[in-house]
C-alpha positions as CSV (number, residue, x, y, z in Angstrom):
1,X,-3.1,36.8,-8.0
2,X,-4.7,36.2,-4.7
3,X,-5.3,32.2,-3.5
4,X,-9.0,31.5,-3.8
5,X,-9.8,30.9,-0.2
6,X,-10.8,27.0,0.4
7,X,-14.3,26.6,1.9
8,X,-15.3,22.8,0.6
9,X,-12.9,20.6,0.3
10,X,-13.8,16.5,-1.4
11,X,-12.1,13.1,-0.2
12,X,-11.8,10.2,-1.9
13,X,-9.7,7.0,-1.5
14,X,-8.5,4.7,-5.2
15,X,-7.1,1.7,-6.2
16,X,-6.4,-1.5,-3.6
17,X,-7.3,-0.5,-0.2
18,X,-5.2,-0.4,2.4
19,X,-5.6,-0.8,6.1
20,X,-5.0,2.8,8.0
21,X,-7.1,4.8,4.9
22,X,-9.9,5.2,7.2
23,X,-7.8,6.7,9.9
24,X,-6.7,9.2,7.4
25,X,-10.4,9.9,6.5
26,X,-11.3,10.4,10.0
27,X,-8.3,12.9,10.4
28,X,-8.9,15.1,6.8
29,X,-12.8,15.4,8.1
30,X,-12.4,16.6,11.5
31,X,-9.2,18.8,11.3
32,X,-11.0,20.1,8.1
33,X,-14.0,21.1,10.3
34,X,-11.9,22.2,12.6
35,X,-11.3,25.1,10.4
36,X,-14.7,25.3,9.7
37,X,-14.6,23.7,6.1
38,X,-17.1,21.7,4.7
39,X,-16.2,18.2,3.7
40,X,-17.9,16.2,1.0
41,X,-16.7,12.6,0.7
42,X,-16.9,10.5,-2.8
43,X,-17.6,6.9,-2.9
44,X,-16.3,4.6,-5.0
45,X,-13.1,6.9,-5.9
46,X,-12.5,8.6,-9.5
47,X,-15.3,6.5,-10.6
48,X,-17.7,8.2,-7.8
49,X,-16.3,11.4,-8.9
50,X,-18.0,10.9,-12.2
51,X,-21.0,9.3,-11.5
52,X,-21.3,12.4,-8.9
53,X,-21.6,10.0,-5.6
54,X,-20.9,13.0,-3.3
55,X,-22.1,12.8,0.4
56,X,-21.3,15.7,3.1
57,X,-19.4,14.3,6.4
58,X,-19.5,16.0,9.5
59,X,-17.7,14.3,12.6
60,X,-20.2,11.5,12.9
61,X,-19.5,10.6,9.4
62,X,-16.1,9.6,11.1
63,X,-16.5,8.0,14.3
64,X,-15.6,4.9,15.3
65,X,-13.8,4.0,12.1
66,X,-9.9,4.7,13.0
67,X,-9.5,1.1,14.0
68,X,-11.4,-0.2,11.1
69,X,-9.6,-1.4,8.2
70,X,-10.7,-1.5,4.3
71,X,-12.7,2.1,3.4
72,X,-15.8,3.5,4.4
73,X,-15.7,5.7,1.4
74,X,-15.3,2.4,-1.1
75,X,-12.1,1.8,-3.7
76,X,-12.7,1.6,-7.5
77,X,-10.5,2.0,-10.2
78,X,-11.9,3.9,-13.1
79,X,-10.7,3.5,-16.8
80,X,-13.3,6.1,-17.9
81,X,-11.3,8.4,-15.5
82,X,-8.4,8.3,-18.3
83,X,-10.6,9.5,-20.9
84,X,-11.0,13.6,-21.8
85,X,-14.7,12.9,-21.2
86,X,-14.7,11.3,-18.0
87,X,-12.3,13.8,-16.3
88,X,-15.0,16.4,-17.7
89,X,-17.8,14.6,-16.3
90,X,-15.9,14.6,-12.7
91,X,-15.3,18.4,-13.0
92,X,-18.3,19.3,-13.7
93,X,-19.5,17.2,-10.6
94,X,-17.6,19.1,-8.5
95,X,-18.2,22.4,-10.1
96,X,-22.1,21.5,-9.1
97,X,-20.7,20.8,-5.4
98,X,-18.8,24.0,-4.8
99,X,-15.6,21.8,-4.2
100,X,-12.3,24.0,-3.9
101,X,-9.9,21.5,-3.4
102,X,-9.6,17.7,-3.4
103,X,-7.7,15.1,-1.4
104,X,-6.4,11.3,-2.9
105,X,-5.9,8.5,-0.9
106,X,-3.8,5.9,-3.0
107,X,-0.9,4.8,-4.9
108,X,0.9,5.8,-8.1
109,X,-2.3,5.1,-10.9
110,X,-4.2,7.9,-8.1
111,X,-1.3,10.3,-8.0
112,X,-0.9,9.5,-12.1
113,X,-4.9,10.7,-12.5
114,X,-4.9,13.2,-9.6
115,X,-1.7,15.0,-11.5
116,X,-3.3,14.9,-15.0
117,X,-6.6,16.1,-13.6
118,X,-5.3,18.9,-11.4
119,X,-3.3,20.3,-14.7
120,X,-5.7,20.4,-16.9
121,X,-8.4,22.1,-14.5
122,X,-5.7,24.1,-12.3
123,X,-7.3,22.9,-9.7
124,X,-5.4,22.0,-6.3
125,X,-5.1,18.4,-5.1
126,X,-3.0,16.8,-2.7
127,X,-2.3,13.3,-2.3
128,X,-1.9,10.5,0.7
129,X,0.0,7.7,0.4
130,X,-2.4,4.6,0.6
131,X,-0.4,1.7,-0.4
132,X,0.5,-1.9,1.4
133,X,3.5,-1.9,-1.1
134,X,5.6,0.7,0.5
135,X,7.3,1.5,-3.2
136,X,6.5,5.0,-3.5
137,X,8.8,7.9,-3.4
138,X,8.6,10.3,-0.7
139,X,7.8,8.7,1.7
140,X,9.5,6.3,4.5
141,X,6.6,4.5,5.0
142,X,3.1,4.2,3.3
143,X,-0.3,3.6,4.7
144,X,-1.3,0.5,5.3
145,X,2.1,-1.2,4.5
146,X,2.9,-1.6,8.6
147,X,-0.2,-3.6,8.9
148,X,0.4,-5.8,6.0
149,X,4.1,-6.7,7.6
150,X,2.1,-7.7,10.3
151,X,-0.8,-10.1,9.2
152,X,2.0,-11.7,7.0
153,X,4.3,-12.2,10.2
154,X,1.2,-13.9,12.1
155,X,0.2,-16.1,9.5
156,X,3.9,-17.4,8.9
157,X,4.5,-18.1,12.2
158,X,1.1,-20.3,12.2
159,X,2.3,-22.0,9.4
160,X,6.2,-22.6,10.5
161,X,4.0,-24.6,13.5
162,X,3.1,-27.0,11.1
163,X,5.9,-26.8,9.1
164,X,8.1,-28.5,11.7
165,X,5.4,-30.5,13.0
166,X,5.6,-32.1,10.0
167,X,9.1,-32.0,8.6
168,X,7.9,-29.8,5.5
169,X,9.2,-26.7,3.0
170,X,6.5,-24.3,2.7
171,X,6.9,-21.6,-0.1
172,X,4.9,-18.6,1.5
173,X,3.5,-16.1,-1.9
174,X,3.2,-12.7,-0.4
175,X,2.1,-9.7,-2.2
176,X,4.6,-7.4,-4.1
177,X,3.9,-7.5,-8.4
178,X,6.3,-4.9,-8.6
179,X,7.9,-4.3,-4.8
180,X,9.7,-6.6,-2.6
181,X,8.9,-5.0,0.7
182,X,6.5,-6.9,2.0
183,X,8.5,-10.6,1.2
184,X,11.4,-8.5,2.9
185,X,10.9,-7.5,5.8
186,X,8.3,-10.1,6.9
187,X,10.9,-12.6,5.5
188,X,13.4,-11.4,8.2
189,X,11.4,-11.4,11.0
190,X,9.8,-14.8,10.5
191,X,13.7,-16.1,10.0
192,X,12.3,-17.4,6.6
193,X,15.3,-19.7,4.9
194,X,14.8,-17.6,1.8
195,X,13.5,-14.9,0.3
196,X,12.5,-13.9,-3.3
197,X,11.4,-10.7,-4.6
198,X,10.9,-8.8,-7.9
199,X,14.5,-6.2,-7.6
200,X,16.4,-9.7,-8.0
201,X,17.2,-12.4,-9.8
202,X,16.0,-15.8,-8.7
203,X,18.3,-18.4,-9.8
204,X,17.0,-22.4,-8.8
205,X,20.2,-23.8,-9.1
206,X,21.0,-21.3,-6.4
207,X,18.0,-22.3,-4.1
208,X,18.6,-26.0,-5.0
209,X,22.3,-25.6,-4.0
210,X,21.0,-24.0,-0.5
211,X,18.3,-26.2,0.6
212,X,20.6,-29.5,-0.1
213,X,22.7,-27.9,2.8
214,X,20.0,-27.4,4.8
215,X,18.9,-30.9,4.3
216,X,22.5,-31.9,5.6
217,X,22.8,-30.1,8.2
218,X,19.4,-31.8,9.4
219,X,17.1,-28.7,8.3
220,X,13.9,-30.9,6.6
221,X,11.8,-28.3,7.4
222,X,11.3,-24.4,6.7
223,X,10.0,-20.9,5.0
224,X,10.3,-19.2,1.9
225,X,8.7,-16.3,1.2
226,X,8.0,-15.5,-2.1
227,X,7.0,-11.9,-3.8
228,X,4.2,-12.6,-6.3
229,X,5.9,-10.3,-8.5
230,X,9.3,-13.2,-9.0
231,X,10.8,-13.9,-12.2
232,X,10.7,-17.0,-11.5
233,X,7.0,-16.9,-11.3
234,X,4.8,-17.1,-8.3
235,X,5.3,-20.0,-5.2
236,X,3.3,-22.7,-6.9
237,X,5.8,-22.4,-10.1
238,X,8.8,-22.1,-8.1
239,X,7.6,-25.3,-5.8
240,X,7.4,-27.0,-8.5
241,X,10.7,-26.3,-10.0
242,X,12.1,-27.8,-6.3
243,X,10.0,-30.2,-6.5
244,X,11.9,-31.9,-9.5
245,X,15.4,-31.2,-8.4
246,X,14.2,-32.3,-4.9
247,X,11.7,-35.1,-4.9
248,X,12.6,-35.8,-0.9
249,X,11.4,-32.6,0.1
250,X,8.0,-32.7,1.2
251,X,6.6,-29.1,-0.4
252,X,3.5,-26.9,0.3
253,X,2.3,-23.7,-0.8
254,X,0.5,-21.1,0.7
255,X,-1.2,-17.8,-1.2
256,X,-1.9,-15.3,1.4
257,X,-3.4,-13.3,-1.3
258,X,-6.0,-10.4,-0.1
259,X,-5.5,-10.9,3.5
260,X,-2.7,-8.7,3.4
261,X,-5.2,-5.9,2.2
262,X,-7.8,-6.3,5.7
263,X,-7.9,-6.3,9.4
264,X,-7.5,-3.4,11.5
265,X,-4.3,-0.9,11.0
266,X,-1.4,-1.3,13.4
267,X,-0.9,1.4,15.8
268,X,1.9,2.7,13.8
269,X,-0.7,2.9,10.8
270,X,-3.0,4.8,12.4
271,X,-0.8,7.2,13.7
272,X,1.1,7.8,10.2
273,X,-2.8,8.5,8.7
274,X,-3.4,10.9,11.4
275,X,-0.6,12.4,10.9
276,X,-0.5,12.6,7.4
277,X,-4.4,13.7,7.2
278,X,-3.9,16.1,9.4
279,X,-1.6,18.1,7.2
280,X,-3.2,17.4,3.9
281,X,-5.9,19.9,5.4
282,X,-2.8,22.3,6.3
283,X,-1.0,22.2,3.5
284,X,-3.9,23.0,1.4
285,X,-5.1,26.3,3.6
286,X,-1.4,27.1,2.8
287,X,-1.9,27.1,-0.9
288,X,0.0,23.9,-1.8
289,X,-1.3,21.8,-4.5
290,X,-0.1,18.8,-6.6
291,X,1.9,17.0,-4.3
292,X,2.0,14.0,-1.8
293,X,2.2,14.6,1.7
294,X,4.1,11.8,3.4
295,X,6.6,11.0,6.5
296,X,11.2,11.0,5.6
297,X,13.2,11.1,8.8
298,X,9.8,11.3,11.0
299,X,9.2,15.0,9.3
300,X,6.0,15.4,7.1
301,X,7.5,15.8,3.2
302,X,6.0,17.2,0.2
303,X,7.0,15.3,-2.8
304,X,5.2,16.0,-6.1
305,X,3.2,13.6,-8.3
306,X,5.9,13.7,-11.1
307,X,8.5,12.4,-8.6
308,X,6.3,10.7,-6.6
309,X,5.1,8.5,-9.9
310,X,8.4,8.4,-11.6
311,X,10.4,7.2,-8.9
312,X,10.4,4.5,-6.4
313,X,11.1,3.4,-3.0
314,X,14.0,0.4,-3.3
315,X,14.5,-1.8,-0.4
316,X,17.4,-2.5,1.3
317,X,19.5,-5.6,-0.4
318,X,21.7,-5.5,2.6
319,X,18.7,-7.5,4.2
320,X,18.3,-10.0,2.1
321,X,22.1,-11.4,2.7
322,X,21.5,-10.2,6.8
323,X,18.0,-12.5,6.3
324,X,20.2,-15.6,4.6
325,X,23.0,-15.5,7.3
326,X,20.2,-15.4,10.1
327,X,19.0,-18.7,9.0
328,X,21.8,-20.7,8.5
């Protein structure tokens, strides 16, 4: 059976944004006109999709934007998506719009919907990975996860100004429910004294044990970063458990919270959306569907949603004992 031939082709972007996502935009539009397809873009992600918030782009639609972060095309998540009626709703939308083939520009809950949807309707869909979490499989690096290293790195070394200014601990939550790659690798290259994330166990008794050292060895003052996603709970909870075993440590915390999520995309962000962008228009002319397009070994990969949703990126632990050794 002959490939229908793509003419229109809709973009959307899902769930937390994530700086870099309009970089990708920029490149899906223009290397999609470059071909001379027509590209519809949908607000407000699955949720647009339903509520048929379609709007055609052409190269203005795109300019000025790689250097911007957040979305131009707006982030929603969409329980109604889930539901047999919703997804009908959204393929009928794009039934009514001529769309051949969609592109997703998210994490696992929009390769999750993008998978189901593209099954039930055989319809072909490929996927971009738009995450600051860097947890999903098939990919080195994700979108947006470069940047967030970044704005983490320049607000800790702010705050270790004041830190030693001061003679104070300051637990530093970073975000990461579920993935320790941002408390990680920021951790090592602020020199942070510790560093907590969800793949292991926090034990206080441990933390206690370290910081009295510190405290004899003259260290009164330092960094820990802390994943939200901890077992031992989130920086104010593990502060306070310190707190009581240390009542001469003078502790602060600090929530970076969504600042993580804005600003504009590092250079390395920008090019891995280019990059990636650019072939999600590719490898749909090529009759590939169902799959996320992302960067191993500096090649472009093709990983499908099954794997791409059932497995998951695991950080190195090697660097969390190369981090601890650093700071003694």
């Amino acid at each position: 059976m002959a490939l229908k031939r793509i003419k229109r082709i809709a973009l959307l972007t899902s769930g937390g944004d994530a700086p870099g996502m309009n970089a990708a935009i920029r490149a899906v539009v223009r290397h999609g006109l470059y071909h001379n397809l027509e590209i519809m873009g949908i607000y407000n992600g699955y949720q647009g999709m339903i509520e048929n918030h379609f709007e055609l782009m052409d190269r203005q639609s795109v300019s000025n934007i790689i250097q911007r972060g957040g979305t131009i095309l707006k982030s929603a998540r969409s329980k109604y998506f889930k539901t047999d009626e919703g997804m009908e709703k959204a393929w009928n939308n794009l039934l009514e719009h001529n769309i051949d083939a969609l592109v997703v520009i998210g994490g696992d809950g929009t390769f999750t919907g993008a998978k189901i949807f593209g099954e039930k309707y055989d319809f072909p869909i490929v996927g971009l990975p738009g995450t600051i979490d860097n947890d999903l499989y098939g990919t080195d690096l994700t979108i947006g996860y470069d940047t967030a290293v970044n704005t983490v790195v320049q607000a800790v070394d702010k705050i270790k100004d004041t830190a030693s200014s001061h003679d104070r601990l300051f637990f530093v939550e970073v975000m990461g429910r579920d993935a320790g790659f941002i408390a990680l690798n920021s951790g090592l290259a602020v020199g942070a004294h510790n560093i907590l994330v969800p793949e292991t166990r926090t034990y206080i008794d441990n933390l206690i044990r370290m910081l009295k050292h510190d405290w004899k060895m003259n260290k009164s003052s330092g960094i820990i970063i802390v994943a939200e996603g901890d077992d031992e709970g989130g920086a104010y909870e593990i502060a306070a458990k310190v707190k009581d075993k240390l009542p001469d440590y003078d502790t602060r915390v600090t929530i970076l919270g969504h600042i993580q999520r804005g600003g504009a995309p590092s250079a390395n962000d920008r090019i891995l959306a280019s990059l990636l962008g650019y072939d999600a228009v590719s490898t749909l002319l090529n009759g590939n569907r169902g799959v996320m397009v992302g960067m191993v070994n500096n090649k472009i990969a093709y990983t499908p949603f099954s794997q791409s949703i059932k497995y998951h990126n695991e950080i190195n632990r090697n660097l969390l004992e190369i981090a601890r050794l650093l700071s003694l």
